[in-house]
ZAMARGU-4260 file (C-alpha; in steps of 0.2 Angstrom, whole numbers, plus 5000, padded with zeros to 4 digits):
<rodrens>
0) 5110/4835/4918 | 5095/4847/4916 | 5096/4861/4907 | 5100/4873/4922 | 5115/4865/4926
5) 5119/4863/4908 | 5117/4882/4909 | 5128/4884/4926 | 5140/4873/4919 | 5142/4882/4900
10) 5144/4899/4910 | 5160/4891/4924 | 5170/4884/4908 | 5167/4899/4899 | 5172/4910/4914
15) 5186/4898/4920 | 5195/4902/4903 | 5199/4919/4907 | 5198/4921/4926 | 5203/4911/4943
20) 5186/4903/4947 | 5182/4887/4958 | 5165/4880/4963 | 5164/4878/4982 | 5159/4861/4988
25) 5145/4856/4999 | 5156/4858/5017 | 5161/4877/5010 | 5144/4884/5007 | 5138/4876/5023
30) 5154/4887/5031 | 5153/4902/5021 | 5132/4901/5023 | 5129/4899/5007 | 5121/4883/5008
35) 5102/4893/5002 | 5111/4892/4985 | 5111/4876/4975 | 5128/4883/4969 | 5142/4894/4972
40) 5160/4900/4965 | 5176/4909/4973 | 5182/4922/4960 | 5197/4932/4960 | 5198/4948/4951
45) 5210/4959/4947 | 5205/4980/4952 | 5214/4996/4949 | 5215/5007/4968 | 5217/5024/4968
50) 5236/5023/4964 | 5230/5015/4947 | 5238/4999/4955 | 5231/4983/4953 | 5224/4973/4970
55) 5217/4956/4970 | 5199/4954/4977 | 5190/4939/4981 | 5170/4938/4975 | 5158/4928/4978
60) 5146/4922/4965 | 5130/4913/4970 | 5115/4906/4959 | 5097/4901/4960 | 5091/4885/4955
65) 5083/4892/4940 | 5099/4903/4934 | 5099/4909/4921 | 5081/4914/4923 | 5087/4923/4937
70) 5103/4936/4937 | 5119/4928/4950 | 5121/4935/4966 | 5137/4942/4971 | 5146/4944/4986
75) 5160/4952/4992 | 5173/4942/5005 | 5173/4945/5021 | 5192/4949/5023 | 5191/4960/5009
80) 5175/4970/5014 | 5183/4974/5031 | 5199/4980/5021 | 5188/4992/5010 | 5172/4995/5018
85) 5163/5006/5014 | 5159/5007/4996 | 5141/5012/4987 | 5131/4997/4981 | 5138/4985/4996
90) 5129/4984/5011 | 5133/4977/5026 | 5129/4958/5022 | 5144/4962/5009 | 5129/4960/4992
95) 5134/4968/4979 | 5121/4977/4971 | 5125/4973/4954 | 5107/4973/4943 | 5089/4974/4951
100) 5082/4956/4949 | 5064/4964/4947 | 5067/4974/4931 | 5083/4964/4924 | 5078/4953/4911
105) 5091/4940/4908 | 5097/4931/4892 | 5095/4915/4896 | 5101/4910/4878 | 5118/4914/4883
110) 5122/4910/4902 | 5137/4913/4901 | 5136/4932/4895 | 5124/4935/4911 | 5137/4932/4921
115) 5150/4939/4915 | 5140/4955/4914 | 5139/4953/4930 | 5158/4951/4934 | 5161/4968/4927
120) 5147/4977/4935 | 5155/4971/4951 | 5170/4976/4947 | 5167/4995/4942 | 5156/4995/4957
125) 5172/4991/4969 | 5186/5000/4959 | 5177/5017/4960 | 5169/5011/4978 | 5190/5011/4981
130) 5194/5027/4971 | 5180/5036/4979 | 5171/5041/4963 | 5155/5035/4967 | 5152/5042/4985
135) 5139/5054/4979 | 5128/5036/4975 | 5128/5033/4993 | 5113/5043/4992 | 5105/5034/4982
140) 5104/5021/4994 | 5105/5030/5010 | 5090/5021/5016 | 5098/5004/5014 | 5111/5013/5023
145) 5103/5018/5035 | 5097/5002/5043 | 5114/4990/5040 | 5119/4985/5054 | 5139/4989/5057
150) 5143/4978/5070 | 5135/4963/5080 | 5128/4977/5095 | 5122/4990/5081 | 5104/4989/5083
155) 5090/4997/5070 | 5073/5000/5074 | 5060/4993/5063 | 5043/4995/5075 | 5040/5011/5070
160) 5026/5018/5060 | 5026/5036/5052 | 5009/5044/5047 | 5020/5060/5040 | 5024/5063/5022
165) 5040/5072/5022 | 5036/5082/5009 | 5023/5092/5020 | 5024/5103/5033 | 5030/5097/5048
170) 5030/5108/5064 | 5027/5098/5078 | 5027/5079/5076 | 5019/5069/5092 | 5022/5048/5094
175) 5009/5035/5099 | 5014/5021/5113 | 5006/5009/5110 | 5000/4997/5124 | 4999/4983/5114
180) 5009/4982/5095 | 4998/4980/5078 | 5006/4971/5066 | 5024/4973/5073 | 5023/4991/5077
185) 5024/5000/5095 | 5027/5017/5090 | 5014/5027/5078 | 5023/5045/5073 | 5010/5059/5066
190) 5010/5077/5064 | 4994/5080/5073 | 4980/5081/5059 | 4967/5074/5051 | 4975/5059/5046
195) 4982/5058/5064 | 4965/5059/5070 | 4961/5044/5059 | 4971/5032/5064 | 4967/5037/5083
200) 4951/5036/5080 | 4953/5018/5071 | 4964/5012/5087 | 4951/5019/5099 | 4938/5005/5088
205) 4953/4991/5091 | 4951/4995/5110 | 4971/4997/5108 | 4977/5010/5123 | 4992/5021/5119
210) 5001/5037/5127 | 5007/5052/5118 | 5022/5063/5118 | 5032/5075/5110 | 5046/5070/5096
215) 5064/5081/5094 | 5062/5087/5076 | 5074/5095/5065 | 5079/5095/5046 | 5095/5090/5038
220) 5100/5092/5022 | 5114/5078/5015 | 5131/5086/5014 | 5143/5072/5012 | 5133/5061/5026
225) 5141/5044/5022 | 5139/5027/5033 | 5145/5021/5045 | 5132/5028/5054 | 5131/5019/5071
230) 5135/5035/5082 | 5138/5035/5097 | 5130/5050/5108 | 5146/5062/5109 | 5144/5059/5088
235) 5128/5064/5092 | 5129/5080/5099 | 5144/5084/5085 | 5130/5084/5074 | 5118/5092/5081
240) 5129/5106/5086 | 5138/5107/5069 | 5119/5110/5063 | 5114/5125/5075 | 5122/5127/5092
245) 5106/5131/5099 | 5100/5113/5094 | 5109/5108/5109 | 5101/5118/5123 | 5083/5112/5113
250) 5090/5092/5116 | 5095/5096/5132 | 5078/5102/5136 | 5068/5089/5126 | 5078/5073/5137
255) 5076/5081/5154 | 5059/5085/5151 | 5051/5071/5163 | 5037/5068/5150 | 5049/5062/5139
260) 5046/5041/5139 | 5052/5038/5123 | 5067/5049/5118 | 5065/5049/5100 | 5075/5063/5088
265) 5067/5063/5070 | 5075/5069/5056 | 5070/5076/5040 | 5083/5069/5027 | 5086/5081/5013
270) 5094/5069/4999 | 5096/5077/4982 | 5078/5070/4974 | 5070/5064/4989 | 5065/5067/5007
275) 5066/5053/5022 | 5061/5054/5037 | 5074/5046/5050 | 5080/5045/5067 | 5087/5038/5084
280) 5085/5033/5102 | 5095/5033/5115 | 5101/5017/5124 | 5094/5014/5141 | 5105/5026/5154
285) 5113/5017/5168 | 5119/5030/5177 | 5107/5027/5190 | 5117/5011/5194 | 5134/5019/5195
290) 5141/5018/5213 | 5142/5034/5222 | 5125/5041/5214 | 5107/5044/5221 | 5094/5034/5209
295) 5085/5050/5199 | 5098/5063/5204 | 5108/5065/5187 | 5097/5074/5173 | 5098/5060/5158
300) 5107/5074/5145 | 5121/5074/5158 | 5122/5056/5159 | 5123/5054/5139 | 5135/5068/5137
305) 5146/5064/5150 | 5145/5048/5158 | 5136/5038/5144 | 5146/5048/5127 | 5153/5033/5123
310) 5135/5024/5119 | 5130/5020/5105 | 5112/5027/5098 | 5100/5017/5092 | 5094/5020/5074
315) 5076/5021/5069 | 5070/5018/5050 | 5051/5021/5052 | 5039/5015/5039 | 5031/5027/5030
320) 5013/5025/5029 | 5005/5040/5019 | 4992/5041/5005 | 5006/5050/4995 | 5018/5032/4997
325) 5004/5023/4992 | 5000/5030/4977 | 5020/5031/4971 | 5020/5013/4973 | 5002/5008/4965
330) 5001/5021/4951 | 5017/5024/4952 | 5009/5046/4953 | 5017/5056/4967 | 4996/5063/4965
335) 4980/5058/4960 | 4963/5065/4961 | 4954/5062/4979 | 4936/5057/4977 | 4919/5057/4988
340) 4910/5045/4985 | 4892/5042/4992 | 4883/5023/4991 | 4866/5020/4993 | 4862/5003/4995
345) 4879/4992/5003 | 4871/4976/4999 | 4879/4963/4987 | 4878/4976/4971 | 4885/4990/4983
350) 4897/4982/4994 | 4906/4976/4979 | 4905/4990/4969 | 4912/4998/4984 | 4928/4989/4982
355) 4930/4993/4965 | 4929/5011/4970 | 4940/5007/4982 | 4955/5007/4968 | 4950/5024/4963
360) 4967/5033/4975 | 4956/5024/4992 | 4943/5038/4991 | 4931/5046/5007 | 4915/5033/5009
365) 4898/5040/5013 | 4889/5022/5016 | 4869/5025/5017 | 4859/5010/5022 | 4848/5005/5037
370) 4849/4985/5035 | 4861/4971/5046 | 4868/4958/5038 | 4861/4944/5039 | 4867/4924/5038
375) 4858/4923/5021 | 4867/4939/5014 | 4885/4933/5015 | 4885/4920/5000 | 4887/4933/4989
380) 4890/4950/5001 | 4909/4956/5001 | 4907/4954/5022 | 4910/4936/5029 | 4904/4929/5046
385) 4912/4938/5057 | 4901/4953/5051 | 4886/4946/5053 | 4872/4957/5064 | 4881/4971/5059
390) 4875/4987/5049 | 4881/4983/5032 | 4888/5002/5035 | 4898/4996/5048 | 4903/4982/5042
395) 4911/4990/5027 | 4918/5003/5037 | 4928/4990/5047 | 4932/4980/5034 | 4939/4996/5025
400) 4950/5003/5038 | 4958/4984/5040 | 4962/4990/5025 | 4967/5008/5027 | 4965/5014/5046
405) 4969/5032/5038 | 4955/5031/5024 | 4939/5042/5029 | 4924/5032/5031 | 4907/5040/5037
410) 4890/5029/5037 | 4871/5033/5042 | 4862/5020/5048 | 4845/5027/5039 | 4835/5027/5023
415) 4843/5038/5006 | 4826/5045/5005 | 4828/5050/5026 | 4849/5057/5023 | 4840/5068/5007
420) 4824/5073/5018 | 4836/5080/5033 | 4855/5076/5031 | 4854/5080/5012 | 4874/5088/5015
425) 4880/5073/5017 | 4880/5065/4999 | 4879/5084/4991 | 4898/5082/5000 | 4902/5071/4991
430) 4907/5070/4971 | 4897/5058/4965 | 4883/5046/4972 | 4879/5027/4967 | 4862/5021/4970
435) 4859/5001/4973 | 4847/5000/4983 | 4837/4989/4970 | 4820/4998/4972 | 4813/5005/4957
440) 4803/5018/4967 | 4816/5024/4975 | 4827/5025/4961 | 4813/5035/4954 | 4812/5048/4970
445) 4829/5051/4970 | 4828/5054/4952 | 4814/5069/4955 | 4824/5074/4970 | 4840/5076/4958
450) 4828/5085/4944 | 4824/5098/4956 | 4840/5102/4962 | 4838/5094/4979 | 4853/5083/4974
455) 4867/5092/4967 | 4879/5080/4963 | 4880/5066/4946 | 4872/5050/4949 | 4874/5032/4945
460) 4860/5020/4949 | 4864/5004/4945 | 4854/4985/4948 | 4853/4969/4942 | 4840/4955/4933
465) 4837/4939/4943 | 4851/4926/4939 | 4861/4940/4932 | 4852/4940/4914 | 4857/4959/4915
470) 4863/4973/4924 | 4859/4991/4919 | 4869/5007/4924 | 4858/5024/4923 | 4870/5039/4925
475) 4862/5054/4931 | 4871/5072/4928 | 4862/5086/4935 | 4871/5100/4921 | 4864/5086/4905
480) 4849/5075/4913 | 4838/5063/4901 | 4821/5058/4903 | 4820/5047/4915 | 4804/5042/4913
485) 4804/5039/4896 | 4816/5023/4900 | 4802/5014/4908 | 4784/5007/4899 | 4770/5001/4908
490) 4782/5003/4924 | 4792/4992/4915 | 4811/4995/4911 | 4812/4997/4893 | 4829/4989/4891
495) 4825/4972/4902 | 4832/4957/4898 | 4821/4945/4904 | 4804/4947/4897 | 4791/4959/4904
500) 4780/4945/4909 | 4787/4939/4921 | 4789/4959/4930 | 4771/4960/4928 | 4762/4945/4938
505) 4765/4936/4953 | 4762/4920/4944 | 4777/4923/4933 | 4787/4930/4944 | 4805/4920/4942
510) 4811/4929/4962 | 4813/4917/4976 | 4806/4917/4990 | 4810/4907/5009 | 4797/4902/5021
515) 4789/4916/5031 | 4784/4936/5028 | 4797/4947/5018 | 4807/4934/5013 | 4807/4935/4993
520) 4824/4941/4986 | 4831/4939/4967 | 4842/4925/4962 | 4859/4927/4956 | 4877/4921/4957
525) 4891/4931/4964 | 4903/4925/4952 | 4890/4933/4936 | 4890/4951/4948 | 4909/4951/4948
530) 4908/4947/4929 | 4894/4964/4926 | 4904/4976/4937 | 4921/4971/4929 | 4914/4974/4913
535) 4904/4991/4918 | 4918/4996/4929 | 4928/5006/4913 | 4914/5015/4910 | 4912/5023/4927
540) 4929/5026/4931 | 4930/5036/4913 | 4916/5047/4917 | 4924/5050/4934 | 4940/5055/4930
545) 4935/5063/4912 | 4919/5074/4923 | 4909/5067/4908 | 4892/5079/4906 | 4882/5068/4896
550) 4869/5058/4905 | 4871/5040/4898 | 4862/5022/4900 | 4869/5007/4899 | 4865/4987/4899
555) 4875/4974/4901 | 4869/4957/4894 | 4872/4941/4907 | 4870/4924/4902 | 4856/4922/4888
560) 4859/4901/4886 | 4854/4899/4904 | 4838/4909/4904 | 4834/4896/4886 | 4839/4881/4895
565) 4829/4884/4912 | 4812/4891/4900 | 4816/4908/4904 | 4809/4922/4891 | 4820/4934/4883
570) 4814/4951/4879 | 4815/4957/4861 | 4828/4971/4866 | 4839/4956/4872 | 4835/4942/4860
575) 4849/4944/4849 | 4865/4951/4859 | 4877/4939/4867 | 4883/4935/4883 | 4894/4950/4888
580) 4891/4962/4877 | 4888/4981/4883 | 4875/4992/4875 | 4874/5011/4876 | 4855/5015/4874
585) 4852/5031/4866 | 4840/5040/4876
</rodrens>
């Protein structure tokens, strides 16, 4: 016997002692579809109604191989749920919501507790479910809800993606048909801005064709708004009317309309904390096939409110995708800072950093760089193959918006030194810039270019040694700016790693270089880039979100015993730091 069904076992005879239990054998869980459980046991429980009189319920109690690691799942009969349904915290697969798995922490010292917890939890739930004291907690889960099922024809929609945060203004929503579904959804519903603009723009790149109409739109605040909620459209208009009469007329108007393909009625759900967005379609009319009718003659909100009343609707739970969801359910902040971001330079150094950056709240990309990726550029590029002969600005930008169609992305296929000679706005938009471009003398323009004002905004330049012996981080802040040229000596960077021997001659020179012109490039390891910009990354994410004034220069020191064991020269900066290790240099 191992030790989780010691643990199942030690819970039973405790639990058996005070209650009627029995263990269903392999035939029953196969009939009561509990088989996904490696065990299961019929309990009766005692519960007061609202007469204060005691009824007998059936439960089901269900448990993981690795209980009591993991916290039982309970389950109501089916005989009894059709006497009481419905109740808070049971849905319509008859769980009972008793603790959240992901935040419970169980004892699994004493299995036996864990269930009986359990046991009780489950009852108070169905005794007040019965005495109607814990209605007001269907709004808690009116989302869960709102997407049961309540009988085998109730159908919910789940291909429907939302664009809208609920906690904006909302005039007039429009909804996308798609052609051809992304990722299992047809329908795309936006409030007609920027963001809306986004994703259009990002389907138009997918080659993915889609029509456009208008949504019915109204607000609802909960008042008393409990399941079942499979209505039928006479329900339908009740409620709409029981809103404002005149909403009536406005569907009326809204289904004959004959550019109404799609027949969706969204709804802005006012629950006590929170705001949803929900909604319904109708079912198909068939009024069209009724004897004694000419196809097309009967206007569909006569069909559904007299001949069709009876009809079900067909619910809709779109899927919220908005920044604001995002960021409640990464940070767990309802807001965060939004950030431009320039990058000059989206080779290795910069496409990396990029997705770093990219944690920062997703900001707006401004991608400066003239160069294709190229075959020999992906061993150690964020892009992959099916990138290659792309601008690395593109490239990024379609890799980003697989990520995030709504995340704004702009790219110039040109020089920095072109954008800040005539399309300076462009990174003087944006809140800070990073340079990796690698280039010495361009680092050095665009320095002077920042000393005379030119370039408005803080600056990070950042490269790296050949093999990774170092990487170096110079930030530049226009209000507090250091004597850049005071970091360097003989053009040589005074905080190098590698010695300045092997900078200065081409006989020395430790960079790599394939057969053919232009071909030289410096060695290194993508595994040693993602170790320098984990370990730098703390210190630009502080000095972005604490607006940090004072210009500072930084080093970071790669791996010294493999510039000893492959003859390699350390500098006398370098020659007694460690592997790892940052240093601020005072300048």
């Amino acid at each position: 016997m191992d030790q989780f069904e010691e643990a199942r076992l030690k819970a039973f005879d405790f639990i058996k002692s005070f209650e009627s239990v029995d263990k269903f054998n392999a035939e029953q869980l196969r009939y009561y579809k509990l088989d996904r459980f490696v065990e299961a046991w019929k309990l009766k429980i005692d519960i007061l109604d609202k007469n204060n009189q005691i009824i007998e319920v059936t439960i089901h109690l269900c448990f993981k191989f690795d209980f009591p690691l993991s916290v039982p799942i309970l389950f109501l009969s089916s005989a009894d749920y059709e006497k009481l349904k419905y109740i808070p915290h049971i849905d319509t697969n008859r769980l009972i919501c008793t603790f959240d798995s992901e935040v419970t922490k169980t004892d699994v010292s004493q299995p036996a507790k864990v269930v009986l917890e359990c046991i009780k939890r489950a009852k108070k739930i169905i005794s007040e479910g019965i005495k109607k004291e814990n209605f007001e907690e269907f709004e808690e889960e009116f989302i869960s809800y709102w997407e049961c099922n309540y009988s085998k024809s109730d159908l919910v929609l789940n291909n429907f993606l939302s664009l809208i945060n609920p906690h904006e203004s909302i005039s007039s929503p429009l909804l996308i048909n798609l052609k051809t579904q992304i990722v299992g959804f047809k329908y795309i519903i936006h409030n007609n801005n920027k963001i809306s603009e986004k994703f259009k723009s990002y389907l138009n790149q997918q080659k993915i064709d889609y029509t456009e109409q208008n949504v019915f739109y109204f607000e609802l605040e909960n008042k008393n708004f409990i399941p079942p909620f499979d209505f039928n459209n006479e329900e339908v208009l009740v409620l709409l009317n029981s809103i404002d009469s005149n909403l009536i007329r406005l569907y009326e108007s809204y289904l004959n309309n004959p550019k109404t393909e799609t027949g969706l009625v969204l709804v802005n759900f006012k629950t006590k904390d929170n705001k949803v967005l929900i909604g319904w379609v109708n079912s198909p009319l068939t009024f069209n096939n009724k004897k004694g009718f000419r196809p097309n003659i009967m206007k569909p909100f006569e069909a559904i409110s007299k001949y069709q009343r009876k009809d079900k609707v067909i619910r809709v739970l779109p899927e919220t995708y908005t920044q604001r969801r995002l960021s409640i359910r990464t940070s767990g902040l309802v807001t965060q800072p939004e950030y431009k971001f320039s990058i000059a330079g989206v080779g290795s150094v910069g496409s990396h950093l990029i997705s770093f950056l990219n944690s920062l709240n997703m900001p707006e990309f401004r991608l400066v760089d003239n160069d294709i990726l190229a075959v020999e550029n992906i061993g150690r590029h964020l892009l992959g193959f099916n990138s290659l002969k792309k601008y690395k600005t593109k490239g990024m930008k379609d890799y980003l918006n697989q990520l995030n169609p709504i995340q704004e992305i702009k790219t110039i296929e040109k020089s920095i030194i072109d954008v800040v000679v005539n399309e300076i706005s462009f990174i003087n938009e944006t809140d800070y810039i990073f340079v990796a471009t690698g280039k010495d003398n361009i680092d050095e323009w665009l320095f002077n270019s920042l000393k005379k004002g030119e370039i408005l905004k803080p600056m990070f330049i950042i490269w790296v040694e050949p093999y990774l012996a170092g990487g170096h981080i110079i930030y530049l802040n226009p209000k507090n700016l250091i004597d850049y040229e005071n970091l360097f000596k003989d053009n040589n960077y005074k905080y190098n790693i590698i010695d300045n021997k092997y900078y200065n001659s081409p006989e020395n020179t430790i960079a790599l270089k394939e057969a053919g012109c232009q071909t030289t490039y410096i060695p290194y390891s993508s595994q040693n880039l993602m170790l320098f910009l984990a370990s730098v990354f703390p210190f630009i994410t502080s000095t972005i979100i604490n607006s940090k004034l004072d210009s500072k220069v930084f080093t970071w020191i790669g791996d010294l015993d493999f510039l000893i064991s492959n003859n390699i020269d350390i500098s006398d900066f370098a020659s007694t730091s460690s592997f790892g290790k940052i240093i601020e240099n005072n300048d």
